[in-house]
N, C-alpha and C positions, 0 to 999 in steps of 0.2 A: 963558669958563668952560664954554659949554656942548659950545664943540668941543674943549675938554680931556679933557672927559667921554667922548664920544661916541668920543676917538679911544681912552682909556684903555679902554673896552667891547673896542674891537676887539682890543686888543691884550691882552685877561686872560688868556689861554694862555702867556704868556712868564713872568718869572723875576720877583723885586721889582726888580731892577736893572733891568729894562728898564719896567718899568712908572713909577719912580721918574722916567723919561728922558721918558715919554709926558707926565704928570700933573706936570712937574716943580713948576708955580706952586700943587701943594695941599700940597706939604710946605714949601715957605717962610712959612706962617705960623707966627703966635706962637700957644702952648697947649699942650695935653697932649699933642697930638699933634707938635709941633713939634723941628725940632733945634736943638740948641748951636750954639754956632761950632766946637765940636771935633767937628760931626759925630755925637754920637750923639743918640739919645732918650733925656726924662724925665732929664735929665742923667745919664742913666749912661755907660759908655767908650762912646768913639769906636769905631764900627763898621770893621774891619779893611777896607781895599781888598781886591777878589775879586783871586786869584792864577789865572788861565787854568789850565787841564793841560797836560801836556807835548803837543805839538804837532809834536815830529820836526824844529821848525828851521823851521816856517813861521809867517809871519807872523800877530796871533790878529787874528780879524779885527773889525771895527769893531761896536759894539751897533748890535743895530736901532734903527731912529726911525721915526718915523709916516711916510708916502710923502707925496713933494710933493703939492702941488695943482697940477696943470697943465691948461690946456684944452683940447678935446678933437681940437682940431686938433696941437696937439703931442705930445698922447700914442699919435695914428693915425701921423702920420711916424716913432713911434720902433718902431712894431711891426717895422718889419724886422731894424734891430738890435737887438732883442729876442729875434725867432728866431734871428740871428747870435750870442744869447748875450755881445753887445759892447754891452749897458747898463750901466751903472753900478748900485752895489746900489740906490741910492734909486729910480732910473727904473724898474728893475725891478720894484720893490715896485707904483712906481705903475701902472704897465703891467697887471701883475696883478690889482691891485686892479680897474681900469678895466673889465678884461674881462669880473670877475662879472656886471657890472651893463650893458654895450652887448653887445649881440647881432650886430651887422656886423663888430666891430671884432674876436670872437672867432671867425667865423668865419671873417678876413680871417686871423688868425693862426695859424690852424688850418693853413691854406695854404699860406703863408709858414713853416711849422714842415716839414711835408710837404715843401716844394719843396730847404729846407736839406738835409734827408735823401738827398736825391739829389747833390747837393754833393759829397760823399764815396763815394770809389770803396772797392772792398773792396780792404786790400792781397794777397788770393788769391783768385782767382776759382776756385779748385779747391776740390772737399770732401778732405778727411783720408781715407786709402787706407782705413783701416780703421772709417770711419764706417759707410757702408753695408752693411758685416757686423754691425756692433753691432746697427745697427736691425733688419735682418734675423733674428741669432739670438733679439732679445728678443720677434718677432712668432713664431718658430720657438720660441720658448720657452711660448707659450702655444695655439698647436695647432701640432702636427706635419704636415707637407704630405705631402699623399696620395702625390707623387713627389716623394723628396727629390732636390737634388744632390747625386754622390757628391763625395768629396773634388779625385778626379782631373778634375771637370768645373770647380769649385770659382775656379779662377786664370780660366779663360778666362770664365765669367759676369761677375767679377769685373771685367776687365780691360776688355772691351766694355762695362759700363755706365759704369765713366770715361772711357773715349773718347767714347762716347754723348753725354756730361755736357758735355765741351768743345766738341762738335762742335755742343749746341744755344749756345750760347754766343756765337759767332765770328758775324760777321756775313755778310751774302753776300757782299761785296768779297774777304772772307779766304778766301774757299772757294776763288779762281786767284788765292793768294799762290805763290809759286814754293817750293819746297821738292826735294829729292833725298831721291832712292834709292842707300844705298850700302850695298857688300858688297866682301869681298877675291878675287879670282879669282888661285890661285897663291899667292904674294908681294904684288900688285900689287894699291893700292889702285882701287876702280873708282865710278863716280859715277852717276847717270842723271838730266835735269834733270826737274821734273814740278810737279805744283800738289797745294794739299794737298786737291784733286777726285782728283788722280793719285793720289796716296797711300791714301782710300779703297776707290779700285777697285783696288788693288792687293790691298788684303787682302781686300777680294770676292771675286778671281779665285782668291786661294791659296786660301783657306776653302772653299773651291771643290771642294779635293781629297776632304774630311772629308764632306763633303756627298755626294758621290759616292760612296764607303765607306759612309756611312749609308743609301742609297737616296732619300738627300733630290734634288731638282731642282738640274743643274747650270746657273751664271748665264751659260756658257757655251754659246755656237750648236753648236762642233764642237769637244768638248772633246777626242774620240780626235786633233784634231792639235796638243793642247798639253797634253803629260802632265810639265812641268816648271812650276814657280814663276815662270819668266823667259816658258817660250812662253808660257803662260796671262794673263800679264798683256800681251805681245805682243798675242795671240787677242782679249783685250777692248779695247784701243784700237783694232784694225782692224775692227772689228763698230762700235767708236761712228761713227756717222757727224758728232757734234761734240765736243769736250773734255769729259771728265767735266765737272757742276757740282754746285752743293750736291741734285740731285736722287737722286745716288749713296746718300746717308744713308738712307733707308728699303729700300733692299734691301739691301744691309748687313747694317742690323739688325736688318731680319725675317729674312736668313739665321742671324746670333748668334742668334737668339730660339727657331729653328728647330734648331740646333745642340745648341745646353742641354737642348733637350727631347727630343730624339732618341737623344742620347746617355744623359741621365738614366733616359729606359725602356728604354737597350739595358743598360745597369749593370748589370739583374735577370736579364739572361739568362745563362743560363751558357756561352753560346757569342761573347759577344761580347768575350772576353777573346784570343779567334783573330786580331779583327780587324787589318788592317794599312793600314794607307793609303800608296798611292803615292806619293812627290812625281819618280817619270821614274828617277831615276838611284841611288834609296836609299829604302825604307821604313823605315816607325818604327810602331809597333803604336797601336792607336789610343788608346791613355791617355796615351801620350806625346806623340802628333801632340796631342790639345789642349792638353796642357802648350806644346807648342810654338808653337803658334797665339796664346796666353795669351803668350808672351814677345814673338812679333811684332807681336801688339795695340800692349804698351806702347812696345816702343823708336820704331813708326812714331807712335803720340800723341807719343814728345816730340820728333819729328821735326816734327810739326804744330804743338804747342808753340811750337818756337823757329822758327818760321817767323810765326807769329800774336802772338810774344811774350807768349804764357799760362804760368804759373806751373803745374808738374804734377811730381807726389811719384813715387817710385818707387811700386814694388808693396808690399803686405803684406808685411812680411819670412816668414810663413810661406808664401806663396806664390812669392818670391822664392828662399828654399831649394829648393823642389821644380824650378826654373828651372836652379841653378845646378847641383844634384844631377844633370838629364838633359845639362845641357854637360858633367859628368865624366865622365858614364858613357856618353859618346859619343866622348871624346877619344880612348881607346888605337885606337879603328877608323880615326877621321881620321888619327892617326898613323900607322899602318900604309899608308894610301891614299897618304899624303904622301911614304912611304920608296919606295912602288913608282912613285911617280912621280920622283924623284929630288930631292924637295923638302925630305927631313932626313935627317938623319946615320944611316946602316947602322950597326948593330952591331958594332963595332970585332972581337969574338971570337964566333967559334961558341957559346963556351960560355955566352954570355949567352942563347940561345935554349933555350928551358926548354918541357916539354911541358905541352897545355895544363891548367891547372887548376893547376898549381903554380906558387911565386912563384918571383919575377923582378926584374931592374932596376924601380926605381920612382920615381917624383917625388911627393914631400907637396906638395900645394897646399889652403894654408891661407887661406881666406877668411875676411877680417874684418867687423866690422860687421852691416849687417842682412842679414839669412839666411846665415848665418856657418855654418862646421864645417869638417872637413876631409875630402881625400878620395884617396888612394893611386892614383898612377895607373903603371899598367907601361908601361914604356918601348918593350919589344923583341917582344911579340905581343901580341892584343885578346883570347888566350884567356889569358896569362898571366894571376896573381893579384897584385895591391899587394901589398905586402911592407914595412914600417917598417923591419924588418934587411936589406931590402935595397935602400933608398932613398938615390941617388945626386944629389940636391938637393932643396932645400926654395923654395917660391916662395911669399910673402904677398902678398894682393892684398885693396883691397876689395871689397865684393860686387857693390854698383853698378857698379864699375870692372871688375871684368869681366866683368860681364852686357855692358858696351859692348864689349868685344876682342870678345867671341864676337860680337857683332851690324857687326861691323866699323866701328865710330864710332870708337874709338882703334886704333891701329898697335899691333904686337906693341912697337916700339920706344920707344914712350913711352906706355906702360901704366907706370904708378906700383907695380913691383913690388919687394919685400924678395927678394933673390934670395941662395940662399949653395949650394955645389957645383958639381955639373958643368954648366958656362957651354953646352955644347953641348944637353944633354937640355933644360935652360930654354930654348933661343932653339925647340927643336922642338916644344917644348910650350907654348910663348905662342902659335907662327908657326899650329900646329894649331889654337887657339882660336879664333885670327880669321879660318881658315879654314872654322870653322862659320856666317860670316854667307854668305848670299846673296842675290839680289835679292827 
């Protein structure tokens, strides 16, 4: 009676049903208090059976009861499956109960809860592209930084602290996983083998340029003898005197670091809109060159990625547009490069050549998905205008898909494109996109 009692105390928090289940031997007596054989009190009706709530289709589950009595050797063996969450509800109870009142055995569990956590791996070891602008504008929400970034620096911050992110990630083994370098030369796909140490110093060496443009320190000994993308990463393997390793990450990223902030106080000048940065055989002005830096950040992370087998998201789709926007508005020059090399189709008639500023033959290339829009490109000069009345094919693509053509990961020929018109202006305007990657 008295541990009816005592168990009834503990359990006064629950319902009459469950308390009924605890205390059961004080309502089988006879009296005032007592039931019928029908079940109810005081002879009035029989009390209805509780009806559960809808429940979705799962089974309702069993009322509670008091927890066993076990001793305390068999309730320390069950603390592991306990933490495994594979007791049964009664051991559980007990389990619970036990650990109010032993102090070893909750600290043993405490441990053993701890150690399960680890047990489980994250199914993404990446943050969400657009997590760390959220956090960002809500701290920017509450004071303004004395130097903002502007928008046009915006992709490449962005893009360097997710590299950043996977790069502390990866352990040192992965650092000479093997990985390549590829870009289209021509026609012709082209490969180079490297580690993803190699890969690092890759985009060291290019960053390299913007840096030099900025007055920042080149990472380069003699850089006047590698004023290309391909010498410069040449130049820094023959200066290592061993294989990059993960030692590459701190200049790197004190170059990005160095970069964001150079450029963010050149933003205010009014003279830094002149700049142009060299990459040997073609300049791009410098809002674009970090646009550009900000696209080769990402494509060589997921080159690292599938080399390490890390799970890694495109870009922002707002930063992904501004990506896609400077591959089109580079295309009609590549085009034109491409016809004087004899690598796409001349102009069938004179009269397709239109003076400049006026439109002209053109190709709609319509980008789906994230950072989507469209964007008129002229066929037959870099000074002519897009023209929708005088658009002689339409190409859909999506965006991600051809962020890869332009970075030369896909072939012009199996780029997943919606193609309707002229079969030739399309094969010269895929073949020009993936002639925008290079090493």
């Amino acid at each position: 009676m008295n541990g009816g009692a005592e168990r009834f105390e503990r359990f006064e928090g629950f319902g009459r049903h469950e308390r009924r289940q605890v205390g059961a031997g004080d309502d089988s007596r006879d009296g005032s208090g007592s039931r019928d054989a029908g079940g109810g009190r005081d002879g009035g009706e029989a009390v209805p059976p509780r009806v559960p709530a809808e429940d979705g289709g799962q089974p309702v589950p069993e009322p509670l009861t008091a927890p066993p009595v076990l001793a305390h050797g068999v309730l320390k063996a069950l603390l592991g499956a306990w933490a495994l969450a594979a007791c049964s509800a009664q051991e559980t109870a007990a389990v619970e109960e036990h650990l109010g009142t032993c102090g070893p055995c909750a600290d043993e569990a405490l441990r053993l809860r701890e150690a399960v956590g680890l047990l489980h791996a994250e199914d993404s070891l990446d943050l969400a592209p657009a997590l760390r602008t959220r956090v960002l504008q809500g701290c920017l929400d509450r004071r303004a930084p004395r130097i903002p970034v502007p928008d046009w620096v915006a992709p490449y911050d962005a893009e360097t602290a997710r590299l950043d992110a996977l790069l502390q990630d990866i352990g040192n083994a992965e650092w000479h996983a093997p990985a390549r370098l590829r870009w289209f030369e021509g026609d012709r796909p082209v490969s180079r083998r490297t580690t993803v140490a190699g890969v690092i110093a890759h985009l060291l060496s290019v960053d390299g340029l913007v840096a030099v443009t900025l007055g920042l320190d080149d990472p380069l000994p003699r850089a006047a003898d590698a004023p290309t993308p391909a010498a410069r990463t040449e130049a820094y393997r023959r200066a290592s005197r061993f294989p990059p390793s993960r030692g590459v990450r701190g200049p790197w990223r004190e170059q990005s670091h160095a970069l964001v902030r150079t450029a963010s106080l050149t933003s205010g000048n009014s003279g830094s809109g002149k700049l142009s940065v060299s990459y040997g055989d073609f300049e791009l002005p410098l809002r674009d060159a970090m646009l550009d830096r900000a696209f080769e950040c990402w494509i060589h992370a997921e080159d690292i990625a599938e080399a390490v087998a890390y799970p890694y998201e495109p870009p922002a789709p707002r930063h992904l547009h501004r990506m896609i926007d400077l591959a089109a508005r580079v295309l009609p020059t590549v085009l034109a490069e491409r016809r004087r090399a004899g690598l796409a189709t001349p102009p069938r008639q004179t009269r397709h050549l239109v003076p400049a500023g006026s439109p002209g033959r053109s190709l709609r290339l319509e980008i789906e998905g994230l950072g989507g829009g469209e964007w008129l490109i002229p066929l037959d000069s870099p000074a002519a205008v897009g023209s929708a009345d005088h658009a002689v094919a339409h190409v859909a693509l999506d965006g991600v898909e051809f962020c890869r053509l332009a970075a030369g990961r896909v072939s012009p020929e199996d780029a997943a494109a919606g193609q309707e018109g002229d079969r030739e202006a399309i094969r010269d305007v895929l073949s020009a996109a993936a002639s925008l990657s290079r090493m």
